[in-house]
C-alpha positions in Angstrom: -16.5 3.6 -18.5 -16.0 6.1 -15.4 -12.7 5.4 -14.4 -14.3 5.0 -10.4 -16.4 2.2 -11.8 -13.1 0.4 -13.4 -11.4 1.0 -10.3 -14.8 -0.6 -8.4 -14.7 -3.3 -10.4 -10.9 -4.3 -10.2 -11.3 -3.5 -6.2 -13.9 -6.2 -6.5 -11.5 -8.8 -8.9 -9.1 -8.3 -6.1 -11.7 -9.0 -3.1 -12.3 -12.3 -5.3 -8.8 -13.3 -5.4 -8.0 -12.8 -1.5 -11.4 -14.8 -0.7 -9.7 -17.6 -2.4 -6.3 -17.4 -0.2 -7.7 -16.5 2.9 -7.0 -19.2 5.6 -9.7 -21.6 6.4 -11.1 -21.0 10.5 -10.1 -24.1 11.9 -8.5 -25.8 14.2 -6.4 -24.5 17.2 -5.2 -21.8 15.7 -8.9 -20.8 14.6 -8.7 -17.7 16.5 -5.4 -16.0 14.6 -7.5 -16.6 11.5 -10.5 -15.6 12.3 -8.0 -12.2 13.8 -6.3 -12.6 10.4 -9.5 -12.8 8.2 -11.1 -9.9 10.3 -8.8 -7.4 9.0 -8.2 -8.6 5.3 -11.9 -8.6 4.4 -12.2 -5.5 5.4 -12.2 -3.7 2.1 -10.4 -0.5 1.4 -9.4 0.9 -2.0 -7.1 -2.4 -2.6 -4.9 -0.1 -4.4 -1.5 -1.8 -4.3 -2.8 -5.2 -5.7 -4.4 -3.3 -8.5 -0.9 -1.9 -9.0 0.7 -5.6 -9.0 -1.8 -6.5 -11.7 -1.6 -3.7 -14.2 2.4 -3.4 -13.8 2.7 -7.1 -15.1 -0.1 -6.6 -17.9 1.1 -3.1 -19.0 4.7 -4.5 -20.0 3.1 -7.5 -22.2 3.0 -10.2 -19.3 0.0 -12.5 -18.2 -1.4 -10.5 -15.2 -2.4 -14.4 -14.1 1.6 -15.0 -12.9 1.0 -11.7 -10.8 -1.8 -12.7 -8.9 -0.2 -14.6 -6.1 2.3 -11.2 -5.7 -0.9 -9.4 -5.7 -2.3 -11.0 -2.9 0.6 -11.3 -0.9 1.2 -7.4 -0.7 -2.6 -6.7 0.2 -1.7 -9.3 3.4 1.6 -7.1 3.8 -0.5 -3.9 3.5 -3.0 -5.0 6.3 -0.5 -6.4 8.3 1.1 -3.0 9.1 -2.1 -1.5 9.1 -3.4 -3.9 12.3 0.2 -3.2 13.5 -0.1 0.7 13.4 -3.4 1.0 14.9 -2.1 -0.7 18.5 -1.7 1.2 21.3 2.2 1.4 21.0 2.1 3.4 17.9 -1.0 5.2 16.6 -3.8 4.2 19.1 -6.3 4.3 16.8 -10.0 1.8 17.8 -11.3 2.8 13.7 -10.4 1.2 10.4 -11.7 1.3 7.7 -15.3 2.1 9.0 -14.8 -1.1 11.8 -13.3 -1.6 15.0 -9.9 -1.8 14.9 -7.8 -5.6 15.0 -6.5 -5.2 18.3 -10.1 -4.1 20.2 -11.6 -6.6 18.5 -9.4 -9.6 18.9 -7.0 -7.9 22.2 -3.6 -7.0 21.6 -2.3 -10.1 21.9 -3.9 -11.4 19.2 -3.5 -8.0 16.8 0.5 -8.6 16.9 -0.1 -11.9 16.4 -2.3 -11.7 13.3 -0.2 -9.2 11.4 3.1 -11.1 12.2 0.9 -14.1 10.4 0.0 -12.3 7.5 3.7 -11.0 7.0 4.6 -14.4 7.0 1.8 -16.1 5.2 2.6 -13.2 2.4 5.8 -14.9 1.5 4.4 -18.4 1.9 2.1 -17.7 -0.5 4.4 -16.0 -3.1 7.3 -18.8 -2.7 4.7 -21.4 -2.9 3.2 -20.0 -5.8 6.8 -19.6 -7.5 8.0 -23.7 -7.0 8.4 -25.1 -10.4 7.6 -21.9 -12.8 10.1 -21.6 -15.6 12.2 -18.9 -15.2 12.1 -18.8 -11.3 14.7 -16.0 -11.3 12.5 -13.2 -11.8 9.9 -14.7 -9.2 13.0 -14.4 -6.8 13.6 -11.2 -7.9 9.9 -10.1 -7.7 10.1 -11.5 -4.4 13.1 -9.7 -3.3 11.6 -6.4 -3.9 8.8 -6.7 -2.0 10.7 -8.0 0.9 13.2 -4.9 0.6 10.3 -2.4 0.0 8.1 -3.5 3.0 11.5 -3.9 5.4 14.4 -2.1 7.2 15.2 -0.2 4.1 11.8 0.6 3.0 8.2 0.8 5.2 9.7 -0.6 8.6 12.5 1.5 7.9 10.1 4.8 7.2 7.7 3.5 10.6 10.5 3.8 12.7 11.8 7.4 12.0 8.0 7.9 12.1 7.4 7.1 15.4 11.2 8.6 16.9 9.9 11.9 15.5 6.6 12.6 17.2 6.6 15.3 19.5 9.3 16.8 16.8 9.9 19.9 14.6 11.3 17.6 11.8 12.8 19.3 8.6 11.3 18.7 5.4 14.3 16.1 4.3 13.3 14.0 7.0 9.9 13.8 7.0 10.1 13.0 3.2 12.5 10.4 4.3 9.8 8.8 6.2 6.9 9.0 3.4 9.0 7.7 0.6 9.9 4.8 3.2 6.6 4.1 5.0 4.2 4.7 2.2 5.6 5.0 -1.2 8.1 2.6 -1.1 5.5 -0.5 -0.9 4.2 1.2 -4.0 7.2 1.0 -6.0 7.8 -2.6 -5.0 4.7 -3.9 -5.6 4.8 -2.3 -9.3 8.1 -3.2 -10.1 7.3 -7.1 -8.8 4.5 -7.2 -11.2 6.7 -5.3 -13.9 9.7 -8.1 -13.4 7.2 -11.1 -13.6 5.5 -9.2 -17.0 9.1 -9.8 -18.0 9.7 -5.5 -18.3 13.1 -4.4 -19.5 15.7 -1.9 -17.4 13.9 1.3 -19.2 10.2 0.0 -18.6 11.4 -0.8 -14.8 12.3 2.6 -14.5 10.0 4.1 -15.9 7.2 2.3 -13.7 9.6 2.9 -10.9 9.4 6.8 -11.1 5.8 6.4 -11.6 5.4 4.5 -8.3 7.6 7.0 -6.3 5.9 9.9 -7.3 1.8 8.6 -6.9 3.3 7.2 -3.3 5.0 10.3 -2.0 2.0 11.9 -3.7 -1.2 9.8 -1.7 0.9 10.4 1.9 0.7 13.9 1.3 -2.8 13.8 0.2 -3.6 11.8 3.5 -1.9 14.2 5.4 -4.1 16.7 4.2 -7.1 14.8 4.4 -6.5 14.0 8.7 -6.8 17.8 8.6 -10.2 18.5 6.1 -11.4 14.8 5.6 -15.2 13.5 6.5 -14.8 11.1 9.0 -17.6 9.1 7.5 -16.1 8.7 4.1 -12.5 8.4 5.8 -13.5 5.2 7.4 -11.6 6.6 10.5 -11.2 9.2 12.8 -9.4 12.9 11.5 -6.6 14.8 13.3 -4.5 11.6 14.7 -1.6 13.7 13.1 -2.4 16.3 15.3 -2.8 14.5 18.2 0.2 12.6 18.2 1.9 15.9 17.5 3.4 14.5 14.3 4.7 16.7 11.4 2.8 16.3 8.3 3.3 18.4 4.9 0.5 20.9 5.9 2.1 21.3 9.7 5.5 22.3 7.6 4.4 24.2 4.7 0.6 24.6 4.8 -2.4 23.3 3.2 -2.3 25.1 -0.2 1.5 24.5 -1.1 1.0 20.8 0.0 -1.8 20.5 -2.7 0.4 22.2 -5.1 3.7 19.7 -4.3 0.6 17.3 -4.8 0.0 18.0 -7.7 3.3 18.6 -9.0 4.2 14.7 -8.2 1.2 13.5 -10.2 2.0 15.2 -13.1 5.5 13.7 -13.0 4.1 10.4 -12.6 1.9 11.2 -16.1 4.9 12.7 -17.7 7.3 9.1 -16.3 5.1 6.7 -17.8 4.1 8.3 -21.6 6.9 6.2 -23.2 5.7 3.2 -21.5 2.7 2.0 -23.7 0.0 3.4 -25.9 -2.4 2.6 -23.0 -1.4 4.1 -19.9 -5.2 5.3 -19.9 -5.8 3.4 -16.6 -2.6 4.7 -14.4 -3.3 8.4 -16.0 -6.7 8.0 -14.3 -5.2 6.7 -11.2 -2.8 9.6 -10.6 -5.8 11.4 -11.0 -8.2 9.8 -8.7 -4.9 10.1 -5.8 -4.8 13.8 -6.2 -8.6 14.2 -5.9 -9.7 11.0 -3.4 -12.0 12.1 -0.6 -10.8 8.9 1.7 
């Protein structure tokens, strides 16, 4: 099978599984749901969950234990995507082909919805975890997505974001930032699923570098892609970089030595994972589909 269609198909698997823990509309609070809701069903390449799910199975664990994890970190995801798109950061009324959270629901509402899912991420997770045997490595699994999405990961990478528009930043920096505010929700959610599959120290690593280099990897490729992307396919508006005069690989060193670094990364990420398993078939094909994704 075309390794788009497998990805289609586990993008779909993964639409199933957040139908089943979305919050039901009712009540008083019907409206942060509904807010909530609004934003998680609506779609994307569901990429990080995927990740979750195939860390866990690629080690020898039940991918079934990862779901919950899974789920959570697509809530985390969409959370700081509703939280990036308000006015105070990067203004932006498109995602994902739909109006944005905040001019649907008002702004209010758009804080309030990703502060929600943040926090129903980790109910689900620790819910999920109560009574499992061996609850350590849930609490580790736990732990690393908590550190990758906070102060010392995508929060962490956000903030020097935003305190260097309007900037000349030096390449060290701006690195800083995407290994913080992109890739480093990419490593966690792979080495959570890798910890509840029960992976060693050498297989954590090993998924570890893999993660680092596809995230630092797709943050380029979407910097060059708000430069030459289709709108249409994008799902959002192109040149935000630009016009929030923020510095982006191709702003520092070009369009055509950004590919290459690009590409460089995802051949790394090949190379990190070969002693892993026989079939690494599926995250081969994913580093490729990074390097050559249209949206």
């Amino acid at each position: 099978m075309e390794f788009k269609a497998v990805l289609k198909e586990r993008a779909i698997y993964v639409e199933q599984l957040l139908n089943k823990y979305m919050p039901k509309e009712e009540g008083y609070q019907q409206t942060i749901m509904e807010a909530m809701n609004y934003s998680l069903s609506a779609g994307g390449k569901r990429l990080r969950p995927i990740l979750t799910l195939e860390a866990c199975k690629i080690v020898g664990g039940n991918e079934e234990d990862a779901i919950p994890f899974a789920v959570a970190i697509e809530m985390i995801h969409t959370y700081s995507l509703i939280h990036d798109d308000l006015p105070a950061l990067d203004n932006d009324d498109l995602r994902r082909g739909r109006k944005t959270n905040h001019i649907v629901f008002g702004e209010d509402m758009a804080i309030l919805a990703g502060d929600a899912l943040l926090n129903y991420a980790f109910e689900v997770m620790l819910s999920s975890s109560v009574g499992k045997k061996n609850p350590e490595k849930y609490l580790r699994a736990i732990n690393e997505i908590a550190k990758s999405s906070g102060i010392y990961g995508m929060i962490g990478g956000q903030v020097v974001d935003v305190q260097s528009e309007n900037q000349q930043i030096p390449k060290e920096k701006l690195d800083y930032i995407h290994n913080n505010k992109t890739a480093a929700i990419i490593i966690g959610c792979m080495r959570a699923g890798a910890i509840i599959g029960g992976a060693d120290e050498e297989q954590t690593d090993e998924i570890t570098q893999y993660a680092k280099n596809i995230g630092l990897s797709f943050q380029i490729v979407d910097d060059i892609l708000d430069i030459v992307g289709d709108e249409t396919k994008l799902g959002k508006k192109v040149g935000s970089d630009i016009d929030n005069n923020k510095s982006t690989y191709p702003s520092l060193l070009g369009l055509e030595k950004s590919k290459d670094i690009a590409n460089e990364l995802i051949n790394e990420a090949k190379i990190s994972i070969q002693k892993l398993s026989e079939n690494v078939e599926f995250l081969n094909g994913l580093a490729d589909y990074i390097i050559a994704r249209e949206y």
